[in-house]
Each structure stands twice: as C-alpha cells, then as structure tokens.
SELUM-772995 format. One record per residue (C-alpha): x, y, z. Coordinates in steps of 0.25 Angstrom, whole numbers. Example, Ala and Ser with C-alpha at 12.3 -4.5 7.8 and 13.67 -1.06 7.14 Angstrom:
BEGIN
[r [49, -18, 31]]
[r [55, -4, 29]]
***
This chain:
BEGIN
[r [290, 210, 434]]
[r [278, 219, 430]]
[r [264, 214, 426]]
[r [253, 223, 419]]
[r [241, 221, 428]]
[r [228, 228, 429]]
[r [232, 238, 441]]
[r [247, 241, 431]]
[r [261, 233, 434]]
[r [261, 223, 443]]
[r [273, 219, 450]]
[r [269, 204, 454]]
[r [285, 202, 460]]
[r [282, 213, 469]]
[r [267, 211, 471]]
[r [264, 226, 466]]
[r [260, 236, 455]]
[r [267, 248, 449]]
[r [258, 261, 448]]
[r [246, 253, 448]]
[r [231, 258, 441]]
[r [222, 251, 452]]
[r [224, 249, 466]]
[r [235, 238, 470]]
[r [241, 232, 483]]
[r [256, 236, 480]]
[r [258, 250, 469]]
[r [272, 254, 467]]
[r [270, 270, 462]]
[r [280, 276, 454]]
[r [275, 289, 454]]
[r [262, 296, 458]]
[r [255, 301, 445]]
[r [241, 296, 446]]
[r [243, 287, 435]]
[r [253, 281, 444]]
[r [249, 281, 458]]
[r [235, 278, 460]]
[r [228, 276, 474]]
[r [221, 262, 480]]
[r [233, 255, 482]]
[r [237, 248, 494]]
[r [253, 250, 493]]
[r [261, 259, 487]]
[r [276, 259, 486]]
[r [284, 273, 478]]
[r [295, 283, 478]]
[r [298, 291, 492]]
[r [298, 302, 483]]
[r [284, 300, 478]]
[r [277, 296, 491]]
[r [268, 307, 493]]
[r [264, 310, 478]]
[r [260, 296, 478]]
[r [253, 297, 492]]
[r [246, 310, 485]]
[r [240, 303, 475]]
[r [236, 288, 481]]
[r [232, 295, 495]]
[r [238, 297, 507]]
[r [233, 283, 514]]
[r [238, 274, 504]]
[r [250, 265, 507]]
[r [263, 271, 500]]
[r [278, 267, 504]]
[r [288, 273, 496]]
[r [304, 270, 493]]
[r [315, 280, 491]]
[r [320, 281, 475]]
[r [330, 268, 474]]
[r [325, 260, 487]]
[r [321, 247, 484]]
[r [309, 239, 490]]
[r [306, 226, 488]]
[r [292, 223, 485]]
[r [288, 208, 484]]
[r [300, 202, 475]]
[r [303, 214, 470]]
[r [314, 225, 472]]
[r [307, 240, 470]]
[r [314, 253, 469]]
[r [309, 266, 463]]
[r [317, 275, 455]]
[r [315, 290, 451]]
[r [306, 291, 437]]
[r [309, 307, 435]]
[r [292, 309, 433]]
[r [288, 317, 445]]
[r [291, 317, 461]]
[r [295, 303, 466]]
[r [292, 297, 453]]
[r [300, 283, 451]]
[r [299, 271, 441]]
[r [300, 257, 450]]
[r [312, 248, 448]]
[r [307, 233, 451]]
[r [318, 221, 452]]
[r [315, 207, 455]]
[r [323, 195, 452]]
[r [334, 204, 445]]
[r [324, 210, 434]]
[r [322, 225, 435]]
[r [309, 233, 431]]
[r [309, 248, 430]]
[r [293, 255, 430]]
[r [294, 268, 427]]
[r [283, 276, 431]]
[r [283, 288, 424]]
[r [296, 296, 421]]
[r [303, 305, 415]]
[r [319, 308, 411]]
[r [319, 324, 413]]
[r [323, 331, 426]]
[r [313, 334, 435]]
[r [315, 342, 448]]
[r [304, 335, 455]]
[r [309, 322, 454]]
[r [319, 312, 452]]
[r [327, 309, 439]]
[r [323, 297, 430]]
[r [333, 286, 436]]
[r [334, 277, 425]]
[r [333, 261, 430]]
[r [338, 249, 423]]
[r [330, 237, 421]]
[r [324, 226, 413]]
[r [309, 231, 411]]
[r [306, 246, 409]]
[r [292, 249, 412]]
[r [291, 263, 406]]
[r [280, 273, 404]]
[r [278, 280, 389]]
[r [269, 291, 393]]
[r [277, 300, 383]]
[r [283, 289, 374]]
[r [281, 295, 360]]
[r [294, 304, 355]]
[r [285, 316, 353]]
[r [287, 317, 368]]
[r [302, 324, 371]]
[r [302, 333, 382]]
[r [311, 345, 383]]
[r [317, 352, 396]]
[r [307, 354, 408]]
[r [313, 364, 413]]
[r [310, 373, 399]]
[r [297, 370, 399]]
[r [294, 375, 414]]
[r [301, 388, 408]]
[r [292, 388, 396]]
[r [280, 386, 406]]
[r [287, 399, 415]]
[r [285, 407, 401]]
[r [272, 403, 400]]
[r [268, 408, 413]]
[r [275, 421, 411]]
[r [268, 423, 397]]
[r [255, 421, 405]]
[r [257, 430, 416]]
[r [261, 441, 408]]
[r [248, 439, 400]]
[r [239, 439, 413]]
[r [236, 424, 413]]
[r [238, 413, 422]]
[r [247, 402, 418]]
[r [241, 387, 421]]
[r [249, 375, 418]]
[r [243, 359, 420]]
[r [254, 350, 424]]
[r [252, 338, 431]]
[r [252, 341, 446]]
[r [260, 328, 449]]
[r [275, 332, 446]]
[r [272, 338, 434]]
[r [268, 352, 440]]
[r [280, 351, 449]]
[r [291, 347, 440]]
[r [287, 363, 433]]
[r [286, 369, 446]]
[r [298, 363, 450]]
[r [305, 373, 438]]
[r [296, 384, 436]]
[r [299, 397, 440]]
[r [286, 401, 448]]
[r [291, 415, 449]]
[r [283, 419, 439]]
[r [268, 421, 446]]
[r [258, 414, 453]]
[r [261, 400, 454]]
[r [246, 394, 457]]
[r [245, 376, 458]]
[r [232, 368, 456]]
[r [231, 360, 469]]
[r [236, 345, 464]]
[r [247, 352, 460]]
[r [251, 359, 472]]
[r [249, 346, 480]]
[r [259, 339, 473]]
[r [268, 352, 473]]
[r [267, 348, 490]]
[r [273, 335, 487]]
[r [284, 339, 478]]
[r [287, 350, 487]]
[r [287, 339, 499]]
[r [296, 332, 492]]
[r [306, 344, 491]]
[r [303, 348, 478]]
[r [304, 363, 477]]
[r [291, 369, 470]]
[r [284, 383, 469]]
[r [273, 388, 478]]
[r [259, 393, 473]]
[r [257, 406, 473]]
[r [247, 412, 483]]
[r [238, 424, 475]]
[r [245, 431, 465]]
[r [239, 433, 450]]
[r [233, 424, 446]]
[r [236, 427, 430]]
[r [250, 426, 433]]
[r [250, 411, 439]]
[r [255, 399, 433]]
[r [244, 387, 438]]
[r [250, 374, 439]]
[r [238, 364, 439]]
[r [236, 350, 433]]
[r [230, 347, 418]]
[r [217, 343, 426]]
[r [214, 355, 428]]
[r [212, 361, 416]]
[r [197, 369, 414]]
[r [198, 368, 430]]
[r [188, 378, 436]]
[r [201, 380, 445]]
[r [210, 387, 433]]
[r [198, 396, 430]]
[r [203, 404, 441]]
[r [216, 407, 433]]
[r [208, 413, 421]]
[r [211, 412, 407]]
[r [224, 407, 410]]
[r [236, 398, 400]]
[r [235, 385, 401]]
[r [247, 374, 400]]
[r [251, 360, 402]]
[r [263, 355, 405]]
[r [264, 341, 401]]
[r [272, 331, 391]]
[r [258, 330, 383]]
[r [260, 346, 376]]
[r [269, 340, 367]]
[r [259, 334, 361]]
[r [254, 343, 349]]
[r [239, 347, 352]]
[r [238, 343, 367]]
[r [240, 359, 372]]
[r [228, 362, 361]]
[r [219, 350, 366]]
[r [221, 355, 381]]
[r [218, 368, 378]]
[r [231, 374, 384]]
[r [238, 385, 381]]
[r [253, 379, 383]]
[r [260, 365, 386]]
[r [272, 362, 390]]
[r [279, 350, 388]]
[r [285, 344, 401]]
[r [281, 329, 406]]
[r [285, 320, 418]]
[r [287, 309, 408]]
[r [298, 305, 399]]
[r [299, 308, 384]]
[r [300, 299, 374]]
[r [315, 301, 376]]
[r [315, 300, 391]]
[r [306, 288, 389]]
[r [318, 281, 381]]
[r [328, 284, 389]]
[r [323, 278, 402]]
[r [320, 267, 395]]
[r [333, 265, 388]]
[r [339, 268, 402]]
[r [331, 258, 409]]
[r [339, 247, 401]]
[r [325, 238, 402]]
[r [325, 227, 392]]
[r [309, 229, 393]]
[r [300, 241, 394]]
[r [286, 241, 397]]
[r [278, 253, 393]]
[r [267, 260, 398]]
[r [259, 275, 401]]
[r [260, 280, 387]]
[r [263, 278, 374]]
[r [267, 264, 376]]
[r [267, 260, 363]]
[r [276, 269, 357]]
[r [285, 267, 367]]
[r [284, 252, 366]]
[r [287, 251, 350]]
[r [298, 260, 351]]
[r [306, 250, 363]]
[r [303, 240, 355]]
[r [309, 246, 341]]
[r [320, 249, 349]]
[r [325, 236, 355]]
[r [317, 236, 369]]
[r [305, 225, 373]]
[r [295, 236, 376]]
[r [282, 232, 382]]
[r [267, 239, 383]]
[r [262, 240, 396]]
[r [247, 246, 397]]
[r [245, 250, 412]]
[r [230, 254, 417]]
[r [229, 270, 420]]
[r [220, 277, 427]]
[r [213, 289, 418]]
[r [220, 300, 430]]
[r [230, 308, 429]]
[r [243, 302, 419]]
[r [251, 314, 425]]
[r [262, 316, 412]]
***
C-alpha cells in the first residue's frame, strides 16, 4: 500500500504522501516536528489536536483540514484514520485500510505517559512502518517524572550557589512535557521565545503550564531554551551560568562532555528499545518497515526473531530531528 518515492511514502491507492521531504499535492502529517511537517505543500490533512502546531510550522496560509482521533476519511480508495502516538501534543501514527489490508505508520512514539498528550494506543495490522530513532538496547528509559525532580534539584543547587540554571530541551513538546511536572516554585522561570510560542499552543489546547516570570534575580532562574541556542549572545546575559540538556542522547557515554554541559538528563519523546518492541509486538504486523534511526539494528533483531523486517531509507531535511 506504501511506496518509497523521492518526496518519502507514497500512498498511490490514496493519491497522497505521509510526512513528505519535498513539496507534494496531498501530505498526511503525523506530527509537527520539522522533520515531519515541512512547508510548500498544497494539502494537508492531521489530528484536530495537532492543527495549530502544524499550522505554526507550515504557515498560516497553507491548506490544513484535520480529523478528530478515530474519525475515518476516505481519501482516494483508501480509508484514513489517526490514532494517538504518545510523542508530543496531537501527535498520531495513520492507520491506512484498503481492500481489507491494514497499514499502521507510526510517526514518532513513545509508550511512557505524558501529560501533554495522548497515550500510545496500539493498532493491529498487517505492515508496521515503525521509526528506530532509539533502537539499540543501551537506550532504556527510567521514570520521567524522577528525572523533572532530579532537574528541580539541580536548580535548587544552582540557586543557592548564586547561578542561574539553564536547560535546552527541544521547544516542541519536549519543554512542555517538563513543565508540565515541574515544580516552578522555586524562582524565576525565564522561556527563549520558540519555547514560549509553543507553550501558547499547548496552553490553548488546555494544557496547564507555568508562567514566565516578570523580573526577579536573574542567578536564581531556571531558562528553559532549545539546544540551538547554546553560545547564544542571548544566554550571555544569564552569566556564568550551569548548563543542561534534557534529551534521550545523555545516555550516551561522552555526549554531555562533547557539548560542553554541565548535566544531562535523560528523558526522550521516543520509545526505548523496550518500548520500540512492544509496540511492535503489539501491532501484530506480519511485516515491519523501518526507518529514522538505527534501522539496521533493528532490522537484524526482527528478523532473528521471526518477523519479515524491512529497511526503509526516507530523505531528511538537515533541520531539526526533534528527539
């Protein structure tokens, strides 16, 4: 039902594409990461929930319908539904059905609970299409919720040594999922502007997250900014402050060394090798494609195990891989 083309996964049944790289006529978007959502298309179909992240990111001219979780559309000969993928706010994988065959595209997901979003539903099918940015099983996660109170005991060990706290988290759902549970008590609360424009949205959306803070000290703030930012002349202003990341990649042995940070916490919007397993195990699929990641890994242990696993190299943009 899916075809590798040069813009990504082609539809031809249904006369569209799924996350395309390059400008298309029809874009189903299952999330809107920039590595997912990309502007120039002419349509775009996704979640009601996701809407206006997706507008935000492919401008507000473009043409964007958008279907309740579950709802089913038929586009071309094909029956589309979008179902919750637990990654960030109005994030879904796209269930495809046509002639009694049943695809699943994941997008991006995770398995852990989240209070900005929508839990992994897991959806039975034939094919899996399934991302493996984490697909190695050095990558387990522990409780997110622990590691926002390790990050609240870091700011507090700041504060009372005079220095502002700043921590790079990816402004799209990842700086909101640890606002969402942080005590912001504590001091100052300061937001780089990307992130406070997405905190808009997520706050339109009825999510429940703390205000900046107008003046206070500066060297008892905790700055919430993206990675991108880092050497900015904007954190100059903040001093010789610590530095931190929050991100799936400080479990890596070196990487907090190599970014010249202070700390890293480990918390990720994608699933774990473990997570990565059960939703496929879940799904049922006969076949899985793979792809965002370490496809291979993934790929040789399916097929040691018993499933037909399949390699799918998708076109990126260089942009943001929001993790």
């Amino acid at each position: 039902m899916l075809e590798v083309r040069e813009a990504g996964l082609y539809c031809p049944q249904g006369d569209f594409y799924i996350d395309p790289a390059l400008p298309v006529a029809r874009a189903l978007i299952t999330h809107a990461h920039g590595d997912h959502a990309r502007a120039g298309s002419q349509a775009y179909l996704t979640t009601r929930t996701g809407e206006a992240l997706v507008r935000a990111r492919v401008g507000d001219e473009a043409a964007i319908e958008s279907l309740p979780y579950g709802a089913t559309r038929r586009v071309g000969e094909v029956d589309v539904a979008f179902h919750p993928a637990g990654h960030i706010l109005g994030s879904a994988q796209i269930r495809l059905e046509h002639a009694g065959e049943v695809w699943v595209v994941s997008g991006d997901y995770k398995l852990s609970p989240d209070p900005t979003c929508m839990p992994f539903e897991p959806i039975r099918c034939h094919t899996f299409v399934t991302e493996s940015t984490f697909a190695l099983p050095i990558f387990r996660w522990g409780d997110a919720a622990g590691v926002v109170r390790e990050i609240e005991e870091w700011w507090r060990g700041n504060r009372e040594a005079g220095r502002a706290s700043v921590l790079f988290a990816y402004p799209v759902g990842k700086a909101q999922r640890i606002l969402s549970q942080l005590d912001a008590s504590g001091g100052p609360l300061i937001y780089q502007e990307a992130v406070e424009r997405v905190n808009a949205i997520y706050r339109g959306q009825g999510i429940a997250l703390p205000h900046a803070t107008e003046g206070g000290d500066l060297s008892q703030a905790l700055v919430i900014a993206s990675p991108q930012m880092q050497g900015s002349a904007w954190l100059r202003r903040f001093g010789k402050a610590s530095m931190a990341f929050a991100s799936g990649w400080m479990r890596i042995r070196g990487t907090r060394r190599r970014r010249s940070l202070d700390r890293g916490f480990v918390i990720s919007d994608h699933a774990d090798w473990p997570g990565l397993l059960q939703a496929i195990g879940e799904s049922g699929a006969e076949n899985v494609w793979v792809t965002h990641g370490y496809v291979g890994a993934l790929v040789r242990w399916l097929e040691e195990n018993g499933k037909r696993a399949v390699a799918v190299e998708l076109k990126l943009p260089a942009e943001e891989a929001a993790e």
